[in-house]
Short mmCIF file of the C-alpha atoms (twelve columns), coordinates in Angstrom:
data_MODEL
# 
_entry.id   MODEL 
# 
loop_
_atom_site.group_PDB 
_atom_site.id 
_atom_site.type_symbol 
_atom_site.label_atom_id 
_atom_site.label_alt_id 
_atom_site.label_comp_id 
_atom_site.label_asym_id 
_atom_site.label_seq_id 
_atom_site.Cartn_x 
_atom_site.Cartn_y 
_atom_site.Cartn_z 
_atom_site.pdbx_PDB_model_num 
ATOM 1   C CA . UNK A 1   173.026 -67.046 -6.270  1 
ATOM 2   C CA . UNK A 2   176.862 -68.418 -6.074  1 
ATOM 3   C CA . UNK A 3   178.897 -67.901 -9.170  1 
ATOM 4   C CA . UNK A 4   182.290 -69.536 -7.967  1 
ATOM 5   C CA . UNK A 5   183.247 -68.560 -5.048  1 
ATOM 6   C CA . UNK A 6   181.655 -65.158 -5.348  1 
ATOM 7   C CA . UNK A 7   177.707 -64.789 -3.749  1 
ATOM 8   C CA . UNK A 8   174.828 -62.391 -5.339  1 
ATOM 9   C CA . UNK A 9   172.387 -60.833 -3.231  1 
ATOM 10  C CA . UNK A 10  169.958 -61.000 -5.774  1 
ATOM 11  C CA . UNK A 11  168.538 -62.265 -8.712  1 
ATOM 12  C CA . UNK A 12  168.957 -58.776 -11.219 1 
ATOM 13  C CA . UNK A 13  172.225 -58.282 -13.319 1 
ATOM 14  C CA . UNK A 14  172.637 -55.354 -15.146 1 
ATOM 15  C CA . UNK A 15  173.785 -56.207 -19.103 1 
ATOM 16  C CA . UNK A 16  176.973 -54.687 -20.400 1 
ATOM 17  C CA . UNK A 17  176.082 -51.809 -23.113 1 
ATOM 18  C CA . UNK A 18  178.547 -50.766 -24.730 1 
ATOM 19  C CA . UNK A 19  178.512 -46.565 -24.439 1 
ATOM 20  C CA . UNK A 20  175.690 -46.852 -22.042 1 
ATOM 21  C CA . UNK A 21  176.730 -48.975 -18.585 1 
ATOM 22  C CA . UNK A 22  179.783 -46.346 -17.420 1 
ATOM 23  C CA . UNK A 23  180.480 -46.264 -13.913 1 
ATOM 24  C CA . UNK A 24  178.037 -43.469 -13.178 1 
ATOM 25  C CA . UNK A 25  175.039 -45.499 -15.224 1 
ATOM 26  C CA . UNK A 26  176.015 -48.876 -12.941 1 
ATOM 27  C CA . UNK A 27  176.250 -47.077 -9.753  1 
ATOM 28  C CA . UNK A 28  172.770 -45.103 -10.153 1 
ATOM 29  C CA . UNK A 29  171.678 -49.124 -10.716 1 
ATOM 30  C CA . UNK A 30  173.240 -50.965 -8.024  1 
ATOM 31  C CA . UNK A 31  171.674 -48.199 -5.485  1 
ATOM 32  C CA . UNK A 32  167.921 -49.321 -7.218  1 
ATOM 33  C CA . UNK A 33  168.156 -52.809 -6.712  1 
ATOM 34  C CA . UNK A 34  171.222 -54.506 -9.308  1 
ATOM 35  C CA . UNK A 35  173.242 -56.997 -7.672  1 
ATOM 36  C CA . UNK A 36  175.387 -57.561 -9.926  1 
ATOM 37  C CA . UNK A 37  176.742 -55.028 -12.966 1 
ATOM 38  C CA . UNK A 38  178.939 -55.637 -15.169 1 
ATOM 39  C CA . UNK A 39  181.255 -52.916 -17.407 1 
ATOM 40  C CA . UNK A 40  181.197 -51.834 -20.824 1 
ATOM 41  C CA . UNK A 41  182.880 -54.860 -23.143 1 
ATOM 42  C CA . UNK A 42  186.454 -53.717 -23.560 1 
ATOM 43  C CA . UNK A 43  189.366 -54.934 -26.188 1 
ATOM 44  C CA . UNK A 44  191.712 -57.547 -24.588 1 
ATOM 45  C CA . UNK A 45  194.135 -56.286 -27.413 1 
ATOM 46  C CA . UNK A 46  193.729 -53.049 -26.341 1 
ATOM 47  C CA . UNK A 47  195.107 -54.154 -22.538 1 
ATOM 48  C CA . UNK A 48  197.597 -55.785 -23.982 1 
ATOM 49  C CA . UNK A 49  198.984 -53.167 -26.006 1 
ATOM 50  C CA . UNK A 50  198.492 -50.208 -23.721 1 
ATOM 51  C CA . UNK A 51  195.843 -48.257 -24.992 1 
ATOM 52  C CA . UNK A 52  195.413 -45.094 -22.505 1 
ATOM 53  C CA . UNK A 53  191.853 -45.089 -23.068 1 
ATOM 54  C CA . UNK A 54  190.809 -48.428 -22.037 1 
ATOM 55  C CA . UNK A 55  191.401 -48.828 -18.423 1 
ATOM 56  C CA . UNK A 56  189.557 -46.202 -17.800 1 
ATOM 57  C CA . UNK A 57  186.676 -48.081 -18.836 1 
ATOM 58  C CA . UNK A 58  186.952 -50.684 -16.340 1 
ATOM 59  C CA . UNK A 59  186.962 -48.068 -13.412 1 
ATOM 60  C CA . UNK A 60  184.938 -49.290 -10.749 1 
ATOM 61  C CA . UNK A 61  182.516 -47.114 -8.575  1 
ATOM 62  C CA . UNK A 62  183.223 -47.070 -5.071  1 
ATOM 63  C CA . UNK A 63  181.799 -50.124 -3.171  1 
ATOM 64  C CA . UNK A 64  180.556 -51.757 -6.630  1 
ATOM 65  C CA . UNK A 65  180.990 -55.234 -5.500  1 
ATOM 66  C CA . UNK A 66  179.973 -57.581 -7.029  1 
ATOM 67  C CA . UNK A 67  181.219 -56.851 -10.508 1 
ATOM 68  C CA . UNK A 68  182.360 -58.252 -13.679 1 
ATOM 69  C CA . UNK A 69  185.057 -56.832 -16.074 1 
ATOM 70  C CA . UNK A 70  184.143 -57.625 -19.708 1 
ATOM 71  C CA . UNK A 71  186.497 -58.425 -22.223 1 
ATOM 72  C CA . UNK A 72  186.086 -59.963 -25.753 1 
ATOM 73  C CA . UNK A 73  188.756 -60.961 -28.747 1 
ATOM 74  C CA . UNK A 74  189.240 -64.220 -30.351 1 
ATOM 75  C CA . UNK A 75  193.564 -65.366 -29.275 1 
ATOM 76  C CA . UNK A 76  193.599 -67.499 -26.592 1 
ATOM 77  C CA . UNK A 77  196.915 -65.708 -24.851 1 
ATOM 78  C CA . UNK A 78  195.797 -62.423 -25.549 1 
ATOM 79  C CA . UNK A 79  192.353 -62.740 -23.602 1 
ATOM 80  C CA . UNK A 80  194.293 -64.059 -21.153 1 
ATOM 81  C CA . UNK A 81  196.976 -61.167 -20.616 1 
ATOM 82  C CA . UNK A 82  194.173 -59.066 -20.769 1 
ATOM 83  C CA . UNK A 83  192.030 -60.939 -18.568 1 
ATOM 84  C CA . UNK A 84  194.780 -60.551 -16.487 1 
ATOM 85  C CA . UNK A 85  195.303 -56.674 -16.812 1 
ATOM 86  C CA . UNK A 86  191.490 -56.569 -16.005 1 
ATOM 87  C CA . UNK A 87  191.410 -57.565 -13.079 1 
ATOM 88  C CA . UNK A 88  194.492 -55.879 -11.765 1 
ATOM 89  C CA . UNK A 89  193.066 -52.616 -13.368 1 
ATOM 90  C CA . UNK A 90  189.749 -53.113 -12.132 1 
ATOM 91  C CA . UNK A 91  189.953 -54.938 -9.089  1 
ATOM 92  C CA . UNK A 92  186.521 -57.032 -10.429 1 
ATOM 93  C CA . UNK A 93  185.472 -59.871 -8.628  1 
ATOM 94  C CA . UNK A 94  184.604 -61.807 -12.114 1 
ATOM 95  C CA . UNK A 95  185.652 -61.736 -15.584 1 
ATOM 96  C CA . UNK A 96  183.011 -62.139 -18.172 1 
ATOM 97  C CA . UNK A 97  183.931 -63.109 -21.612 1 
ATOM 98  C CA . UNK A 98  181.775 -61.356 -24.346 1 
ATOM 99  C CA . UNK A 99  180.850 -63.877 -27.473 1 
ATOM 100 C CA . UNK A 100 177.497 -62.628 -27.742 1 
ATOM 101 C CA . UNK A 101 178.114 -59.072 -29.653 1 
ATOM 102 C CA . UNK A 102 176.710 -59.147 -33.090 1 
ATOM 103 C CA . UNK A 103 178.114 -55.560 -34.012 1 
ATOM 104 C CA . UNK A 104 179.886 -56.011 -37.344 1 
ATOM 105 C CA . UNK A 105 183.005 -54.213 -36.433 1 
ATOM 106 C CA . UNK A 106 183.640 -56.812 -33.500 1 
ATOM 107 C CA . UNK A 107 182.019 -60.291 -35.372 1 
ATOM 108 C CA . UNK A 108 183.300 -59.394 -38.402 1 
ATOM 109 C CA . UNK A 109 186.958 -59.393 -36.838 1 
ATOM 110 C CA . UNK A 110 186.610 -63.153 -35.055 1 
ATOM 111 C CA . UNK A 111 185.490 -61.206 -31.718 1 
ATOM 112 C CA . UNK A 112 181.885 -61.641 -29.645 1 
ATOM 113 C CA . UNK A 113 179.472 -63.079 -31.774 1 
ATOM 114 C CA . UNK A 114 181.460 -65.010 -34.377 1 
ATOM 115 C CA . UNK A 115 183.293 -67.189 -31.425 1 
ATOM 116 C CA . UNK A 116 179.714 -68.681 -31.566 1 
ATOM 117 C CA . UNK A 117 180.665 -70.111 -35.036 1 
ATOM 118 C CA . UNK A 118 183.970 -71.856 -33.993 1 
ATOM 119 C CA . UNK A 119 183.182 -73.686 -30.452 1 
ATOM 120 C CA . UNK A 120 186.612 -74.717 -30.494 1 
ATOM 121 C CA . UNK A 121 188.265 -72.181 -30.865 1 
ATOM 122 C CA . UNK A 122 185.623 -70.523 -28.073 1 
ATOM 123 C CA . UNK A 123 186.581 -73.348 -25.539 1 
ATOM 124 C CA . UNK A 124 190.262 -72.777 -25.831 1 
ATOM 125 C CA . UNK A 125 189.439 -68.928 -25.461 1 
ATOM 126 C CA . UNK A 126 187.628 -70.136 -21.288 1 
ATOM 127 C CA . UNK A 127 190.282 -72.472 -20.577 1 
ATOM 128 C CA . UNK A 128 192.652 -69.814 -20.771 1 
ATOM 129 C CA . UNK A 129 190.748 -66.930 -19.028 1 
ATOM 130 C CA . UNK A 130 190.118 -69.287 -16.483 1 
ATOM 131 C CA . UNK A 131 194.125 -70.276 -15.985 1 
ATOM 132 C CA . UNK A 132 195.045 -66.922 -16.238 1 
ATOM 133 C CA . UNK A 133 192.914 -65.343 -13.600 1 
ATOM 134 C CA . UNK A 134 191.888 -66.001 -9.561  1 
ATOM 135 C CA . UNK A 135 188.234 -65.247 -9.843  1 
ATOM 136 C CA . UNK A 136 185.690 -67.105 -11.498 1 
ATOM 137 C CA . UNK A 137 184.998 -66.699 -15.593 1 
ATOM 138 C CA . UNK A 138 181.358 -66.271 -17.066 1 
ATOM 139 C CA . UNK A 139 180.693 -66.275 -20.901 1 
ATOM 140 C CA . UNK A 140 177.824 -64.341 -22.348 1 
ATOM 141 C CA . UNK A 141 176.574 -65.520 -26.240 1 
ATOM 142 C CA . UNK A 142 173.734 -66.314 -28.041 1 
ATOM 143 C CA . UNK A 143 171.000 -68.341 -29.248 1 
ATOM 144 C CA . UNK A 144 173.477 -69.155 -32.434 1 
ATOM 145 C CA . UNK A 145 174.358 -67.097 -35.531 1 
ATOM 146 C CA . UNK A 146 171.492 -67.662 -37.209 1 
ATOM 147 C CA . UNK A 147 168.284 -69.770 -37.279 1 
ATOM 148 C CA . UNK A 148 170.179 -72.288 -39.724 1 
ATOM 149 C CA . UNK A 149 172.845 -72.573 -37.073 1 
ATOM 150 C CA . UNK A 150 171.212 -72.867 -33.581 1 
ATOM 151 C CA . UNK A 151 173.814 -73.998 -31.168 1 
ATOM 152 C CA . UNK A 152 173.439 -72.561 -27.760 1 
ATOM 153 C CA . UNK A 153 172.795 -75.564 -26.168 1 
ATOM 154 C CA . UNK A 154 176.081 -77.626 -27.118 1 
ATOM 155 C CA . UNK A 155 177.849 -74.266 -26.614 1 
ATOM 156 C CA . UNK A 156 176.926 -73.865 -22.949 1 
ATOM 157 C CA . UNK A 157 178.143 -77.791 -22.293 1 
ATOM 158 C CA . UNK A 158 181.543 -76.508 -23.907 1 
ATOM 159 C CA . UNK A 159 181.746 -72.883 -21.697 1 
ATOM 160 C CA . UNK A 160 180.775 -75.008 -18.670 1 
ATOM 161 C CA . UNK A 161 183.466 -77.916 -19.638 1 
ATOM 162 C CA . UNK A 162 185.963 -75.253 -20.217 1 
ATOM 163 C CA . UNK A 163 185.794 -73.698 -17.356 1 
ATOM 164 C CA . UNK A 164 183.154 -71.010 -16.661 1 
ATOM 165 C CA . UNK A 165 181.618 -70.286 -13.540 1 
ATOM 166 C CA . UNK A 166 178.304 -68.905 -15.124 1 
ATOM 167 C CA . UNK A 167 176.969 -68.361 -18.415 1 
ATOM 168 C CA . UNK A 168 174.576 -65.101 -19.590 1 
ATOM 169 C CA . UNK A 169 172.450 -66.619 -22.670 1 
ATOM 170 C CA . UNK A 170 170.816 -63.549 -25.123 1 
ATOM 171 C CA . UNK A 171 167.752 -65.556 -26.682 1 
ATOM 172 C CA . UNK A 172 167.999 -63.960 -30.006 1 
ATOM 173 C CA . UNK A 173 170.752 -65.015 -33.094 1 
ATOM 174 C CA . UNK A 174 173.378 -62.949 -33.794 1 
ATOM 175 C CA . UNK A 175 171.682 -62.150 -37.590 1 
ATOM 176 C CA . UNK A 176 168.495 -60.909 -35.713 1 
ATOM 177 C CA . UNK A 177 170.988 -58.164 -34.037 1 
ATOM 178 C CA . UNK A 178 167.922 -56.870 -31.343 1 
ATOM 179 C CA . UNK A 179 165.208 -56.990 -33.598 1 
ATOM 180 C CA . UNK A 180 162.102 -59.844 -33.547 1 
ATOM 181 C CA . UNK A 181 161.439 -61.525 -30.607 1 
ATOM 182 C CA . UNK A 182 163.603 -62.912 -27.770 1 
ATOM 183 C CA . UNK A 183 163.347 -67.175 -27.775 1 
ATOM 184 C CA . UNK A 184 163.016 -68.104 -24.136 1 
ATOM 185 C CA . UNK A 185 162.987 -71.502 -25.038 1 
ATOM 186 C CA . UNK A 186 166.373 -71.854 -26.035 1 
ATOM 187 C CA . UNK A 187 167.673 -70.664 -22.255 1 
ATOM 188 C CA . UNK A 188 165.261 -73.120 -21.010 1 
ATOM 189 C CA . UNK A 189 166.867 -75.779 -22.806 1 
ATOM 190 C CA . UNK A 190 170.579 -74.490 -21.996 1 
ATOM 191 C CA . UNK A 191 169.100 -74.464 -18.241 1 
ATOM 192 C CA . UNK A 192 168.382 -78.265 -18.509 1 
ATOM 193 C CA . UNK A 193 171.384 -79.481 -19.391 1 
ATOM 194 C CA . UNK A 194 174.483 -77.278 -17.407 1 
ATOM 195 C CA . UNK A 195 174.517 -77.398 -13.844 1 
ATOM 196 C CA . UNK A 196 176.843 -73.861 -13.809 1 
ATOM 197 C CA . UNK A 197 174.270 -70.932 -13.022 1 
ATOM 198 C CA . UNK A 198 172.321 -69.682 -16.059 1 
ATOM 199 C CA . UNK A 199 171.461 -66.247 -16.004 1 
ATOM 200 C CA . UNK A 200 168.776 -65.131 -18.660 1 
ATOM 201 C CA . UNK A 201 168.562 -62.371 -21.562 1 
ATOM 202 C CA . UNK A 202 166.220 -60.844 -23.536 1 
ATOM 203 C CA . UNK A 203 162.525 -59.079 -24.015 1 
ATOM 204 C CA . UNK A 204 163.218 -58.186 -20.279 1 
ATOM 205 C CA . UNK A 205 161.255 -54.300 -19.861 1 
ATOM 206 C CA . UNK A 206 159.663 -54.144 -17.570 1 
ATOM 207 C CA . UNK A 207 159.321 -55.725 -13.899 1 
ATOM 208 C CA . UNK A 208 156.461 -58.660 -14.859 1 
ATOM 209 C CA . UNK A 209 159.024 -59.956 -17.671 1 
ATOM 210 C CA . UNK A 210 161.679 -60.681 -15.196 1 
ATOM 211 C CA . UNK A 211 158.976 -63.345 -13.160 1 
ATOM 212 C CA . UNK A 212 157.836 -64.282 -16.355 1 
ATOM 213 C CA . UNK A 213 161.602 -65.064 -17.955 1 
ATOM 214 C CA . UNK A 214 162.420 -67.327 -14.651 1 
ATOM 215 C CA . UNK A 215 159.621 -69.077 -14.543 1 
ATOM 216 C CA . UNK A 216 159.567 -69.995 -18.173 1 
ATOM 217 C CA . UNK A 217 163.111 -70.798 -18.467 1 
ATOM 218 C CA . UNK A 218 163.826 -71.890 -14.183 1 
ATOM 219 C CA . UNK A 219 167.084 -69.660 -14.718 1 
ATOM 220 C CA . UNK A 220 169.005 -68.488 -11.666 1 
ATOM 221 C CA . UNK A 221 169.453 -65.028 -12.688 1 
ATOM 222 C CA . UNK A 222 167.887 -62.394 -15.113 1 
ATOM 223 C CA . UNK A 223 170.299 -59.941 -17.109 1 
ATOM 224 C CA . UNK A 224 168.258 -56.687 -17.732 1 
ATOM 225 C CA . UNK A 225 169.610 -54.414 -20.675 1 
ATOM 226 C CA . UNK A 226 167.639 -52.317 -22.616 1 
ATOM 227 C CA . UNK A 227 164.755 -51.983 -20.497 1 
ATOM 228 C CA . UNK A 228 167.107 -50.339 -17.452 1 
ATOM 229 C CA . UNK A 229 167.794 -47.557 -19.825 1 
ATOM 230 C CA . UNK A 230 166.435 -44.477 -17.886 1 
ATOM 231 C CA . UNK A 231 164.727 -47.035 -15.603 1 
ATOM 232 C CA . UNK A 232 167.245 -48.353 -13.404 1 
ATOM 233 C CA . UNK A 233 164.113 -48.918 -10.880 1 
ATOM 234 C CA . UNK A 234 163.544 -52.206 -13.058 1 
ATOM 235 C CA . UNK A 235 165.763 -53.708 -10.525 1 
ATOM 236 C CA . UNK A 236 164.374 -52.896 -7.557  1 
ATOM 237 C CA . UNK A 237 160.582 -53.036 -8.620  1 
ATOM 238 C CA . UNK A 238 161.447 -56.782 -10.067 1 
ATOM 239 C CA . UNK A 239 163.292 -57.922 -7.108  1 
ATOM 240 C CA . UNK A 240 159.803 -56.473 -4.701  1 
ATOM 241 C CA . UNK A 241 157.536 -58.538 -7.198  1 
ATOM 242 C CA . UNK A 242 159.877 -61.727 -6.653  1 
ATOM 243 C CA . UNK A 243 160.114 -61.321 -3.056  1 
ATOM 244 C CA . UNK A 244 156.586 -60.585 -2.299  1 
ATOM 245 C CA . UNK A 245 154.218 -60.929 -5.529  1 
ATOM 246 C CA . UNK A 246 153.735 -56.760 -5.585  1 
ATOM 247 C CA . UNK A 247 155.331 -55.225 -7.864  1 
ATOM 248 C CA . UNK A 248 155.595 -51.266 -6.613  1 
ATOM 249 C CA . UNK A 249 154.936 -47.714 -8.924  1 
ATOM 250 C CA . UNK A 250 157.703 -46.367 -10.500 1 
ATOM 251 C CA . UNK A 251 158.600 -43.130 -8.604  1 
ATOM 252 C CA . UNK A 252 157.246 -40.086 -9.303  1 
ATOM 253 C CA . UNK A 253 158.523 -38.387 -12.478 1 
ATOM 254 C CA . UNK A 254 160.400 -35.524 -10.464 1 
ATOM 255 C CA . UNK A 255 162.144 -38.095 -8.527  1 
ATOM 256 C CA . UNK A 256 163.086 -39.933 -11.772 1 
ATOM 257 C CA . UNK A 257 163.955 -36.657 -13.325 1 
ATOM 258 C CA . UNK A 258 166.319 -35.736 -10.012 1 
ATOM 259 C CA . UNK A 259 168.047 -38.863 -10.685 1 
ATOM 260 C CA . UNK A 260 168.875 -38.652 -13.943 1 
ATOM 261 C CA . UNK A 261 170.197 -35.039 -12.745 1 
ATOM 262 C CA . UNK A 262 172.342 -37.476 -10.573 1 
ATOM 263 C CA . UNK A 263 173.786 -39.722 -12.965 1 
ATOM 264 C CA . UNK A 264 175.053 -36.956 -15.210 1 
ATOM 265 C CA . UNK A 265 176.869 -35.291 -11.805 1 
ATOM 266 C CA . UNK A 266 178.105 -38.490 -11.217 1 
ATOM 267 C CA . UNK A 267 179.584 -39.370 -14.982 1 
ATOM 268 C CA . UNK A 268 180.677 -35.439 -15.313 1 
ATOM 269 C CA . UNK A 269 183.050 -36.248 -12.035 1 
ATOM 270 C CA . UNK A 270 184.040 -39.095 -13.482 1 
ATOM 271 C CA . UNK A 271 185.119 -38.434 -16.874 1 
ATOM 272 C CA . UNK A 272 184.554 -34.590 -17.475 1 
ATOM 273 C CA . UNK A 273 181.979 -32.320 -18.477 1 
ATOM 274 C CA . UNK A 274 182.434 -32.600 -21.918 1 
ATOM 275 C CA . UNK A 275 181.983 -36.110 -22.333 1 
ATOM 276 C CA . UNK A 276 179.282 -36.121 -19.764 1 
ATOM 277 C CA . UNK A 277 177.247 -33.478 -21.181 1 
ATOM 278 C CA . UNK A 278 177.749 -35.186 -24.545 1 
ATOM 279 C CA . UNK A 279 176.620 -38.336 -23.243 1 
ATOM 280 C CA . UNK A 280 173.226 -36.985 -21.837 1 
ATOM 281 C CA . UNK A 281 171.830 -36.102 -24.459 1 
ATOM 282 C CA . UNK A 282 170.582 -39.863 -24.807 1 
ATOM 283 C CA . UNK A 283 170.481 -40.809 -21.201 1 
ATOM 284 C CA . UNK A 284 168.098 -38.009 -20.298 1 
ATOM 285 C CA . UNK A 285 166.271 -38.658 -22.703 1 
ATOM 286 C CA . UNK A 286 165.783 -41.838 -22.002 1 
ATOM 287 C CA . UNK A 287 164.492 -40.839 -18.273 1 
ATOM 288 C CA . UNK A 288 161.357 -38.853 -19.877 1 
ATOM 289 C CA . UNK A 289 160.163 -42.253 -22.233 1 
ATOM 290 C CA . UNK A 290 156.593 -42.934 -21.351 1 
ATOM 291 C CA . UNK A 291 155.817 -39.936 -20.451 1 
ATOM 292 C CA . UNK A 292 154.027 -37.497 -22.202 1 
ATOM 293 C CA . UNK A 293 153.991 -33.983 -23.574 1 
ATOM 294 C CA . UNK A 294 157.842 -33.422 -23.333 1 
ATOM 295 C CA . UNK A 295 158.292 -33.797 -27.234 1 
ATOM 296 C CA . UNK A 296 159.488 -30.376 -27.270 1 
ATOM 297 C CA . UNK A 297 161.806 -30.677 -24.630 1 
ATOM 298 C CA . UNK A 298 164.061 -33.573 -26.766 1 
ATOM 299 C CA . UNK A 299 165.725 -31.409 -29.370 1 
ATOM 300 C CA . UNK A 300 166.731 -28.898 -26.223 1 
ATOM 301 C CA . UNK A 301 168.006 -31.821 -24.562 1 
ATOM 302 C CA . UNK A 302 170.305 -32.714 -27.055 1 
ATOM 303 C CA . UNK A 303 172.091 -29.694 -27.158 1 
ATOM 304 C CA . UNK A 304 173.335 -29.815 -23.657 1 
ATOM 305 C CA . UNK A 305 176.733 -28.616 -23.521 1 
ATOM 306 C CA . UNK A 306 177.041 -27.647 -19.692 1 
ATOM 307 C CA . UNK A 307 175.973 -28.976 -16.451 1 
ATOM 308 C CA . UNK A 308 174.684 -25.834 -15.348 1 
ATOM 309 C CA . UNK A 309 172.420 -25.497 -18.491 1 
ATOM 310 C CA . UNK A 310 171.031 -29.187 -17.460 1 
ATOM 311 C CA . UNK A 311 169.766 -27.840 -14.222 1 
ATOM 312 C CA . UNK A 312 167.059 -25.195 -15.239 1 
ATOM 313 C CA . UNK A 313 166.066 -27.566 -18.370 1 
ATOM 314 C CA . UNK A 314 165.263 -30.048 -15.761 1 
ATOM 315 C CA . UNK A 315 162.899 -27.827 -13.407 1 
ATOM 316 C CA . UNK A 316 161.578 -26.691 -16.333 1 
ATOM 317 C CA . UNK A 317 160.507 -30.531 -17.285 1 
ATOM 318 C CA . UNK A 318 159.412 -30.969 -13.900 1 
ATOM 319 C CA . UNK A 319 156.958 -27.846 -14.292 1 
ATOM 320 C CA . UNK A 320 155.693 -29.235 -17.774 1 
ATOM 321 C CA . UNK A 321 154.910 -32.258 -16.321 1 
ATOM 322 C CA . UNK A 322 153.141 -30.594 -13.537 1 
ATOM 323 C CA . UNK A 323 155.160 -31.522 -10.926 1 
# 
């Protein structure tokens, strides 16, 4: 798949999550299959004024190429300074525009979501990404606000007359948040009428939805969010099932368990073993869904505070799960 001038070696994209894709998440991802990841959404604002905090965020892991720096805010010259400081900071090979977030603190400011709700406004937000930088610009949104206001279709003509490269489409309305059910049908009919690549999003969890999602909607690309989270073998399991019709096992659960070991080495290096240890209490937990018996072993999990308490925990697990 081409987006600009900038090729994908596959047909998987890892979703920005804000809190959940840092560089150690995306990296454990791009070795199981991603070809494309993208980071956590940060504030062009921010950039603009100097915030310590947020460059840091667009850190990207050594060899992660192809990637996308995410940015959202409503001013057309401030997305485009920070578009600017994003990929200087970054070194990304695309920007990606967020005005698909339906958190309140961002819509409720004119940011993500809401841009859905002013398509002017929205258009004069591309043009001037797409001015500003020297790689191509993708725009991820929505369905529409709200059933009553369904407007994905005319907003992908606009993103693709203003300028972008690509377009991500989330098949739910901002007022459904990630609740009910994903509306393929919508990216189908965005797919009909751009000729820009479409990449689809939503109800993707496991490796069968990913055929299923392409077929139904002939998108170029599938955007995998929630259902990576402590299965970043999504990727590689879905691309085996496009590529050859079998879809292969997940691995076994002490491998899995080993790499989610991995990931909080890797995120500990990269932003301290506070923050790290902190931030595992969710992602390991997330490695152990589907499997059972390890109910008891949450609650201990979430009390982490030190890599080298994480270690025996994890054998531990292994044992329980007779491994």
């Amino acid at each position: 798949m081409q987006i600009g001038n900038v090729t994908l070696a596959g047909r998987m994209v890892l979703a920005p999550m804000a809190g959940v894709t840092d560089r150690a998440f995306r990296q454990i991802c791009r070795e199981h299959g991603a070809a494309l990841t993208v980071t956590e959404m940060v504030s062009a604002k921010a950039l603009t004024y100097g915030d310590k905090k947020t460059p840091g965020l667009l850190a990207l892991a050594q060899d992660e190429h192809p990637a996308a720096a995410q940015i959202f805010g409503h001013e057309p010259e401030t997305m485009a300074e920070g578009a600017k400081i994003a990929r200087a900071v970054s070194g990304c090979d695309i920007i990606d525009i967020n005005m698909g977030c339906p958190a309140p603190k961002i819509a409720n400011n004119g940011d993500g979501s809401a841009l859905m709700r002013d398509p002017t406004l929205a258009a004069r937000v591309i043009e001037a990404v797409a001015r500003a930088v020297d790689v191509p610009v993708t725009v991820k949104f929505r369905k529409g606000w709200d059933e009553k206001s369904v407007n994905c279709v005319a907003f992908a003509c606009m993103a693709e007359q203003a300028g972008a490269a690509a377009i991500a489409v989330h098949g739910r309305t901002r007022a459904q948040q990630y609740s009910g059910t994903a509306d393929w049908d919508a990216i189908r009919a965005v797919k009909q009428v751009v000729s820009i690549p479409v990449i689809a999003n939503g109800d993707v969890a496991v490796p069968e939805d990913a055929v299923r999602i392409l077929e139904h909607t002939g998108a170029d690309a599938v955007m995998v969010g929630r259902g990576a989270l402590g299965d970043p073998w999504i990727f590689e399991r879905a691309n085996a099932l496009l590529e050859t019709g079998v879809c292969p096992p997940l691995p076994p659960f002490a491998e899995r368990i080993d790499t989610a070991v991995r990931q909080i080495e890797l995120a500990a290096a990269q932003k301290g073993e506070r923050v790290a240890m902190l931030e595992a209490r969710r992602h390991v937990n997330w490695y152990l869904k589907g499997q059972s018996g390890l109910k008891a072993f949450k609650m201990r999990i979430c009390a982490l505070e030190r890599l080298e308490q994480l270690y025996p925990l994890a054998e531990e697990i292994k044992r329980a799960a007779g491994c």
